[in-house]
N, CA, C and O atoms as a printed pandas DataFrame, in Angstrom:
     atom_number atom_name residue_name chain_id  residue_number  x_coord  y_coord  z_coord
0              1         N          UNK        A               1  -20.237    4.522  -17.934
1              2        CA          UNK        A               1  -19.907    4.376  -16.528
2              3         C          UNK        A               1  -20.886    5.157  -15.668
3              4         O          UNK        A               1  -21.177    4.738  -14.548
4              5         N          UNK        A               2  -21.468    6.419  -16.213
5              6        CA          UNK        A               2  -22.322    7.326  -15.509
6              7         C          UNK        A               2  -23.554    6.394  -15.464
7              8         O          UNK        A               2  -24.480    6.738  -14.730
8              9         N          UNK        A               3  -23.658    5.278  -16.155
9             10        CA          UNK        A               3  -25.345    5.209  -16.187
10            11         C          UNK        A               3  -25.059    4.087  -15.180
11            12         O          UNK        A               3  -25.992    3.962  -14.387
12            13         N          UNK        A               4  -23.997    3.195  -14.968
13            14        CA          UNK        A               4  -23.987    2.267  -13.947
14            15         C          UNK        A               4  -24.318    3.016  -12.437
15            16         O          UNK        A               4  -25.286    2.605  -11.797
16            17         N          UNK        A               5  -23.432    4.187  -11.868
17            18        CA          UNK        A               5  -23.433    4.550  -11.188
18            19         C          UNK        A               5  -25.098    5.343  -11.050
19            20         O          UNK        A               5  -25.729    5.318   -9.993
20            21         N          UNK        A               6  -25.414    5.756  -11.829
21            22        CA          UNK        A               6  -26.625    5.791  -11.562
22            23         C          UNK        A               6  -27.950    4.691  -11.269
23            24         O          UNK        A               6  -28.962    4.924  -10.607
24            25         N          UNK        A               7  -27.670    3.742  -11.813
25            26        CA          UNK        A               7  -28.165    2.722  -11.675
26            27         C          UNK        A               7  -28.354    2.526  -10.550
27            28         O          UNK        A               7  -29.452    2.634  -10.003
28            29         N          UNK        A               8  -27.127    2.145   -9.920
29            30        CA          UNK        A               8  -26.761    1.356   -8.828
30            31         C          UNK        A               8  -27.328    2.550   -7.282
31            32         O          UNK        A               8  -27.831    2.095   -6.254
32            33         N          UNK        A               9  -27.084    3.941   -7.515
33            34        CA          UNK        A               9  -27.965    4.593   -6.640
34            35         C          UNK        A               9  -29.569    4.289   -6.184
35            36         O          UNK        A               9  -30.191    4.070   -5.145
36            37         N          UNK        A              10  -29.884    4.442   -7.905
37            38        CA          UNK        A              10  -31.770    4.288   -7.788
38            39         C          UNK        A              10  -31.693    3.253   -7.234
39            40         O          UNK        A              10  -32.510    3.268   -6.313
40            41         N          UNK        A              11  -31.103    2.229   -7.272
41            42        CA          UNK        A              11  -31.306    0.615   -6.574
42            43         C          UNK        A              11  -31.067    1.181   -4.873
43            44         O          UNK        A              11  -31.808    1.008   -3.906
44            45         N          UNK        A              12  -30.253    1.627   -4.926
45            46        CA          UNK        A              12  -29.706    1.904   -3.262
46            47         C          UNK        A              12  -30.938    2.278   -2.572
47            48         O          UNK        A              12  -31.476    1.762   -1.592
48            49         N          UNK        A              13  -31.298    3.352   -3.338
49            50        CA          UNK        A              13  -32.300    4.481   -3.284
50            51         C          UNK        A              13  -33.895    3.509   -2.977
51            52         O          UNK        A              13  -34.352    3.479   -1.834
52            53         N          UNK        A              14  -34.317    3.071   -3.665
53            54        CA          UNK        A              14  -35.323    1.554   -3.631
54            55         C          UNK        A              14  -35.679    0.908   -2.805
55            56         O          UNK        A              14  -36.743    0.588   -2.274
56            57         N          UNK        A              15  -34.148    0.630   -2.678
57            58        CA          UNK        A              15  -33.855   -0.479   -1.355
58            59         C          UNK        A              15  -34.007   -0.116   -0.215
59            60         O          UNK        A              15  -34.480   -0.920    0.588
60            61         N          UNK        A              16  -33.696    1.036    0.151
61            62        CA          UNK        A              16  -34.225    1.735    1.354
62            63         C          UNK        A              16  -35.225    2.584    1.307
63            64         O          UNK        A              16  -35.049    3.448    2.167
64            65         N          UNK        A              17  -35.943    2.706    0.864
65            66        CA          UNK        A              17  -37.271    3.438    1.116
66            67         C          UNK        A              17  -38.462    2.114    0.699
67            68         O          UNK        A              17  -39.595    2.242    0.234
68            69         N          UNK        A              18  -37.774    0.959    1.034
69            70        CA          UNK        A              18  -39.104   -0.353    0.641
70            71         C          UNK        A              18  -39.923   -0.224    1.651
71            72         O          UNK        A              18  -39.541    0.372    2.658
72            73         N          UNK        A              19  -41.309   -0.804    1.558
73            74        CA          UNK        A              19  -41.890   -0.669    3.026
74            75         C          UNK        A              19  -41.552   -1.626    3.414
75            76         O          UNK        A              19  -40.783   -1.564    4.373
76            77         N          UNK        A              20  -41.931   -2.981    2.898
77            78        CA          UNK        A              20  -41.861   -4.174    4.043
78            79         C          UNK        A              20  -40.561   -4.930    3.355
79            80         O          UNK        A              20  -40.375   -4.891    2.139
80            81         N          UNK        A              21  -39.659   -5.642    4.296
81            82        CA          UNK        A              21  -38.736   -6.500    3.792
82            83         C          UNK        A              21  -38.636   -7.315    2.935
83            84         O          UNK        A              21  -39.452   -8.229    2.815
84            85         N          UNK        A              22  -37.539   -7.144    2.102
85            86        CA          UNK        A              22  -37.693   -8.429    1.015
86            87         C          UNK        A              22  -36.739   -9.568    1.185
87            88         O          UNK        A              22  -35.622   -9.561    1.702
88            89         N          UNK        A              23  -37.570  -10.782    0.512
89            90        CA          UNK        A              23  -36.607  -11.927    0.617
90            91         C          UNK        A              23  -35.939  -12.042   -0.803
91            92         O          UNK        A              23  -36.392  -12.487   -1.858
92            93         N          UNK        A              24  -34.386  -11.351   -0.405
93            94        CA          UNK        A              24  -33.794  -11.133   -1.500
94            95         C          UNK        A              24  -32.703  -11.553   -1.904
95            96         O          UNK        A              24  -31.770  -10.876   -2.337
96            97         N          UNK        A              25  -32.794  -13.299   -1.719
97            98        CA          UNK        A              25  -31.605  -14.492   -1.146
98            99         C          UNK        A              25  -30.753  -14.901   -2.489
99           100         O          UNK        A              25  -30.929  -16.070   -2.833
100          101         N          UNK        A              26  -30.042  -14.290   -3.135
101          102        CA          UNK        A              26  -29.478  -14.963   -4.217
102          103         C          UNK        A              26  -29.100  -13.160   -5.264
103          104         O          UNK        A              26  -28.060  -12.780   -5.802
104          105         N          UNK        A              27  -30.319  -12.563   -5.167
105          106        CA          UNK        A              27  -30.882  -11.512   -6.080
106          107         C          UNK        A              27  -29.408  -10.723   -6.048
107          108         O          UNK        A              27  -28.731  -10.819   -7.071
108          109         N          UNK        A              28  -28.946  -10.052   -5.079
109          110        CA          UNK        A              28  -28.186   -8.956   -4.881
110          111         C          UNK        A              28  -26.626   -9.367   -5.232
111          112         O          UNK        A              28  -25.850   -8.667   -5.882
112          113         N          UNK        A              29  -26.376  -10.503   -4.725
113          114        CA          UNK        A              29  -25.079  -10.970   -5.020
114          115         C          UNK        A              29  -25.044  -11.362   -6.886
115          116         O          UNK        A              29  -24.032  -11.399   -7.585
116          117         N          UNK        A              30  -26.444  -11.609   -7.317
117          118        CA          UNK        A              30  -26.345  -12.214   -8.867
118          119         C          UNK        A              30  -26.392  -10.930   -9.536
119          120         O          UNK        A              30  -25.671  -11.029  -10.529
120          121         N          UNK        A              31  -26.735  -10.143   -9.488
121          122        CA          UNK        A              31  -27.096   -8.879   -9.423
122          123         C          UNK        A              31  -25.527   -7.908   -9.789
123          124         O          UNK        A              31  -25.349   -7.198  -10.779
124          125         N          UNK        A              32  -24.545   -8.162   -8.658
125          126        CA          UNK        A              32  -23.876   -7.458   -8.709
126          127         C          UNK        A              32  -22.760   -8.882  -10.029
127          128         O          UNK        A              32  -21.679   -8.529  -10.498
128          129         N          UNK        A              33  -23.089   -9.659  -10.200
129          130        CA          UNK        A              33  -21.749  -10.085  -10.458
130          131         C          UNK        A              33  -22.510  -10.037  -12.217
131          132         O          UNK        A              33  -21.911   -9.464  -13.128
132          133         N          UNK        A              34  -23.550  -10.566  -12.385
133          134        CA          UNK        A              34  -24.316  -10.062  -13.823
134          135         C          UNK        A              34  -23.830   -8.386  -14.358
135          136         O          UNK        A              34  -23.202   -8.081  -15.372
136          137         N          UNK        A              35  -24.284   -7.643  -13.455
137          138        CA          UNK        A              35  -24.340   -6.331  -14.524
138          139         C          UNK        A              35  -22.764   -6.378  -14.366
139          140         O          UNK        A              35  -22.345   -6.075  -15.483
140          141         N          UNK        A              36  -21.634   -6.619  -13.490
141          142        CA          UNK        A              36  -20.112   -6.505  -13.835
142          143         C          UNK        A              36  -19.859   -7.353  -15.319
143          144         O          UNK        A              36  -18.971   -7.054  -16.118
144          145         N          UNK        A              37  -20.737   -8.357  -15.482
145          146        CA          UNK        A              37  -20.249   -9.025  -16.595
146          147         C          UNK        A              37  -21.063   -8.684  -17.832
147          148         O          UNK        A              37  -20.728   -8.671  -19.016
148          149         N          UNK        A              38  -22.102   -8.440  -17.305
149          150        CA          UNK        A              38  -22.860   -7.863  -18.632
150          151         C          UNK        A              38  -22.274   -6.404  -19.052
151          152         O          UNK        A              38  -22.324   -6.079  -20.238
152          153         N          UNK        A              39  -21.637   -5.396  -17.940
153          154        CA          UNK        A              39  -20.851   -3.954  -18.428
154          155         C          UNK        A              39  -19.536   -4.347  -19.593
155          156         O          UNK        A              39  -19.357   -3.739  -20.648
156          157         N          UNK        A              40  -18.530   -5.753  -18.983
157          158        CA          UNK        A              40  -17.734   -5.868  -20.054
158          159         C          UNK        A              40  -17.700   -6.667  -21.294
159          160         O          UNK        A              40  -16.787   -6.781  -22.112
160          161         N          UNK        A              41  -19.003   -7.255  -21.268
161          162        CA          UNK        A              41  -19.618   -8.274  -22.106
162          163         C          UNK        A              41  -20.481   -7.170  -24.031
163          164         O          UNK        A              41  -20.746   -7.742  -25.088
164          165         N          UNK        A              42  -20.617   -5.961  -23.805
165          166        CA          UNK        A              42  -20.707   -5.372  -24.356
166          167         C          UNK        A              42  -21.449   -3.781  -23.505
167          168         O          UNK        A              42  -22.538   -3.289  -23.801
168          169         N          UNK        A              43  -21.033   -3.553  -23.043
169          170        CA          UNK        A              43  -22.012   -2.318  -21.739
170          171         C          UNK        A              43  -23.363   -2.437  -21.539
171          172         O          UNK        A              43  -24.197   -1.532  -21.576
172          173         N          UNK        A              44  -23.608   -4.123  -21.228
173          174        CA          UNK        A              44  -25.399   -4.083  -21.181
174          175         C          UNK        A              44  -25.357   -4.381  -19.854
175          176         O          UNK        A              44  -25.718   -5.552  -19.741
176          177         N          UNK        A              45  -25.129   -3.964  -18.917
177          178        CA          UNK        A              45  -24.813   -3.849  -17.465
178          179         C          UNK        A              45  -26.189   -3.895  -16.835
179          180         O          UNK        A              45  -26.289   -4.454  -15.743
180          181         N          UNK        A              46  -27.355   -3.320  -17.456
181          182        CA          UNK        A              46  -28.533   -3.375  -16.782
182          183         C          UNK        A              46  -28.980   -4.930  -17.249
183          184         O          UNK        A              46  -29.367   -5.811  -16.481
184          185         N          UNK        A              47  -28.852   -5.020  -18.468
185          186        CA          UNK        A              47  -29.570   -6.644  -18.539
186          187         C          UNK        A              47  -28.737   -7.429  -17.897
187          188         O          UNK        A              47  -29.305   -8.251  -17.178
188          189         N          UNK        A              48  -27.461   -7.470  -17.903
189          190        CA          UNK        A              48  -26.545   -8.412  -17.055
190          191         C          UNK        A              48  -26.980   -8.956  -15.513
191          192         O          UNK        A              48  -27.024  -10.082  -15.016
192          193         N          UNK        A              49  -27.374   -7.183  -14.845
193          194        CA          UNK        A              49  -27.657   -7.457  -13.596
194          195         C          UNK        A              49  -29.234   -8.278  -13.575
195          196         O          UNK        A              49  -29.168   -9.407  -13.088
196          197         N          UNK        A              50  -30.021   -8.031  -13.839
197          198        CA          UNK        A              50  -31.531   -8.493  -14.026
198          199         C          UNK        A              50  -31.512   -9.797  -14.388
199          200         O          UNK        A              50  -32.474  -10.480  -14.036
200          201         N          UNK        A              51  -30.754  -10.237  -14.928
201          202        CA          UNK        A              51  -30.065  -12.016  -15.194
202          203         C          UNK        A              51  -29.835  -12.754  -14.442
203          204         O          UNK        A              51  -30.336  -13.848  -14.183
204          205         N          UNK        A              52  -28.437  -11.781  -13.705
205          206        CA          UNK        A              52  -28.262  -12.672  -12.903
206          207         C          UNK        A              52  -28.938  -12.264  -11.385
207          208         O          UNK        A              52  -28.342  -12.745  -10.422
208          209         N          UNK        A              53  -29.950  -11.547  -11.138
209          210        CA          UNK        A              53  -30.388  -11.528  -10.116
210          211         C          UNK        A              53  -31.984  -12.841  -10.188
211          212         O          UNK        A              53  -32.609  -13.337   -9.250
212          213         N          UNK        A              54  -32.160  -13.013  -11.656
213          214        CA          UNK        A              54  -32.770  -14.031  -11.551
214          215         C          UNK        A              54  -32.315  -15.390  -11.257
215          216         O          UNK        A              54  -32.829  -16.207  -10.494
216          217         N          UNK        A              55  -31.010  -15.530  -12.166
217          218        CA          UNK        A              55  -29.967  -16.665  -11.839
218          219         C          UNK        A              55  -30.011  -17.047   -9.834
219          220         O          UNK        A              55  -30.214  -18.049   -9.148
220          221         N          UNK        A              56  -29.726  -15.745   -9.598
221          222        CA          UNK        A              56  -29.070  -15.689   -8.534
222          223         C          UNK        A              56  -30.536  -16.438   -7.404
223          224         O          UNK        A              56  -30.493  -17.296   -6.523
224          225         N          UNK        A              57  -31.645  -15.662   -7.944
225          226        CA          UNK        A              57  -32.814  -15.798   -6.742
226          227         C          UNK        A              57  -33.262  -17.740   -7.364
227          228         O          UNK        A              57  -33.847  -18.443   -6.539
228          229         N          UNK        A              58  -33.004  -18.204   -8.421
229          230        CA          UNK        A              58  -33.236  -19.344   -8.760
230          231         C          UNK        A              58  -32.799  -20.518   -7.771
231          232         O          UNK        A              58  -33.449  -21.343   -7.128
232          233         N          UNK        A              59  -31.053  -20.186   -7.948
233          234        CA          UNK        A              59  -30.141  -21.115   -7.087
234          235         C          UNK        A              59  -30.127  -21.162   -5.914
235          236         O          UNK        A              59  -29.616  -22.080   -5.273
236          237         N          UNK        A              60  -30.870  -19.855   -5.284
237          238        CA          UNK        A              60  -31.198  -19.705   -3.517
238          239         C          UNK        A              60  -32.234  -20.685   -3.535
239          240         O          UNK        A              60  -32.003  -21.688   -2.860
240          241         N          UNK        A              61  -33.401  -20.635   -4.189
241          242        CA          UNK        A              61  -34.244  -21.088   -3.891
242          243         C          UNK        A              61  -34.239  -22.692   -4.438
243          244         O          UNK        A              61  -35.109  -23.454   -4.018
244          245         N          UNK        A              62  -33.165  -23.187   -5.443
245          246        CA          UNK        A              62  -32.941  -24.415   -5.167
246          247         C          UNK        A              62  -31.786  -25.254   -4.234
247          248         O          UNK        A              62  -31.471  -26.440   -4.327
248          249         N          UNK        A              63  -31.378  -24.431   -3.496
249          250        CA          UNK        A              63  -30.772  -24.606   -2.305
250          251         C          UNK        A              63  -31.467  -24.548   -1.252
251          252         O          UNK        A              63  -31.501  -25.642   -0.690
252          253         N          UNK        A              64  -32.131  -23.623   -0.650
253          254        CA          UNK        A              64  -33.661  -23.903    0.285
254          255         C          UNK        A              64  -33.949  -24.950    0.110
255          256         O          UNK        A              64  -33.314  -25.735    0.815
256          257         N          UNK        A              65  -35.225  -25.740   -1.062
257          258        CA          UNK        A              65  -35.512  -26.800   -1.171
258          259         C          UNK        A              65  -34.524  -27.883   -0.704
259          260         O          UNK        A              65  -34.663  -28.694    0.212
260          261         N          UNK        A              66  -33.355  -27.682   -1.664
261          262        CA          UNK        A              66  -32.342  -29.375   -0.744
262          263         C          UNK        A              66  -31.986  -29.077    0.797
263          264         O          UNK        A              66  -31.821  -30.012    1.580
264          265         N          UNK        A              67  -31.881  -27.819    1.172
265          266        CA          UNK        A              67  -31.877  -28.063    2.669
266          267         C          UNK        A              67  -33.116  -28.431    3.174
267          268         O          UNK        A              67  -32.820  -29.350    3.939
268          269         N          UNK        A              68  -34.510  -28.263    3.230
269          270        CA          UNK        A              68  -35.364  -28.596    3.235
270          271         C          UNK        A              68  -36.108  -30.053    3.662
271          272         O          UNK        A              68  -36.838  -30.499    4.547
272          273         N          UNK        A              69  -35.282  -30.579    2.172
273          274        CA          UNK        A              69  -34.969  -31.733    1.757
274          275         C          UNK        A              69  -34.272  -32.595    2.696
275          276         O          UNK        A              69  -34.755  -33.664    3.071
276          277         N          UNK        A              70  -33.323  -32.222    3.022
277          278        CA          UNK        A              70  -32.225  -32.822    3.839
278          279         C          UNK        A              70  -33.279  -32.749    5.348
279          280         O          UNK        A              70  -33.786  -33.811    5.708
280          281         N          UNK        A              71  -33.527  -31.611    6.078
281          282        CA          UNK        A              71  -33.746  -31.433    7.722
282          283         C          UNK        A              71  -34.828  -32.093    7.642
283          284         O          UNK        A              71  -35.260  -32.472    8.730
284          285         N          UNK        A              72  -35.727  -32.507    6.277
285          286        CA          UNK        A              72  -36.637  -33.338    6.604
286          287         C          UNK        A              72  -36.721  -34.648    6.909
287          288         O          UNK        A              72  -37.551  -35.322    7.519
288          289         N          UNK        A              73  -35.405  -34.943    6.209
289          290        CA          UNK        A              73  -35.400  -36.566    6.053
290          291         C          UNK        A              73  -34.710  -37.247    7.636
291          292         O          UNK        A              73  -34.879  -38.357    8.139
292          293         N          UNK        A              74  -33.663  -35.719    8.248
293          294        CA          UNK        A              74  -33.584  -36.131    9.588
294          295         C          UNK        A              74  -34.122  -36.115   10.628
295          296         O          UNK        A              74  -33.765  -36.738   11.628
296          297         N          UNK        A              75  -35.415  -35.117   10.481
297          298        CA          UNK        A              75  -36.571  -35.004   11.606
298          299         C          UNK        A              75  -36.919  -36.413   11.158
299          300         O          UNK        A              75  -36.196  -37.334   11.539
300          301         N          UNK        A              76  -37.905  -36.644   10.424
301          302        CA          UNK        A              76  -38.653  -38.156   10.217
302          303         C          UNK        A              76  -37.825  -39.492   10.798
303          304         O          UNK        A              76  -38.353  -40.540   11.169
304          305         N          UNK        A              77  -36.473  -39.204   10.782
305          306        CA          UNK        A              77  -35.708  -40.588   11.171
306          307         C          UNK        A              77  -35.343  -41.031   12.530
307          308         O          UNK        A              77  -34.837  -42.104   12.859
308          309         N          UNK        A              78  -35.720  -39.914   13.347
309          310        CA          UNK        A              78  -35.433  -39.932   15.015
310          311         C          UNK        A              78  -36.880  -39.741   15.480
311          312         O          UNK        A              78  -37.406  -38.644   15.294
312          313         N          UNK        A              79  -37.552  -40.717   16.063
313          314        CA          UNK        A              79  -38.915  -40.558   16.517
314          315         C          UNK        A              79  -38.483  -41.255   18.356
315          316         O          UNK        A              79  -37.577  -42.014   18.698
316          317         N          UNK        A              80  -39.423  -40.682   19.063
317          318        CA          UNK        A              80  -39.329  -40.586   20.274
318          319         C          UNK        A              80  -40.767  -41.795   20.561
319          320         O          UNK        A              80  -41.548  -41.721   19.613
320          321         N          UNK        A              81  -41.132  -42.628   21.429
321          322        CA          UNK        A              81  -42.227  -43.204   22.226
322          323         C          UNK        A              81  -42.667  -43.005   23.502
323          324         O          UNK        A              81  -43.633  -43.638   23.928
């Protein structure tokens, strides 16, 4: 339990002393729900989180694309003369 809580500081800790902003759309929420499942999955709480913060930054970014996807197909369909 001590090493989660430590964990989860240095991350805090990281996160605010970044210089420039990150786009970190999926990461933090996969992040937190990975290392919860990877802690009761056998206490691998650090690989859990790193999983699913990849999981997590994957599905943002294939959600971007279909919105993308989508606002494009309705700009192109309304044209003005």
């Amino acid at each position: 339990m001590k090493s989660i809580v430590i964990a989860a500081g240095l991350l805090v800790a990281l996160i605010g002393f970044s210089a420039a902003p990150a786009d970190a759309a999926g990461c933090l929420k996969g992040a937190l729900v990975g290392g919860v499942a990877g802690h009761y999955a056998g206490h691998h709480g650090v690989l859990g989180a790193t999983a699913g913060c990849l999981i997590g930054r994957h599905e943002a970014n294939k959600h971007a694309r279909e919105q993308a996807r989508q606002d494009q197909r309705y700009n192109t369909a309304y044209r003005t003369r």
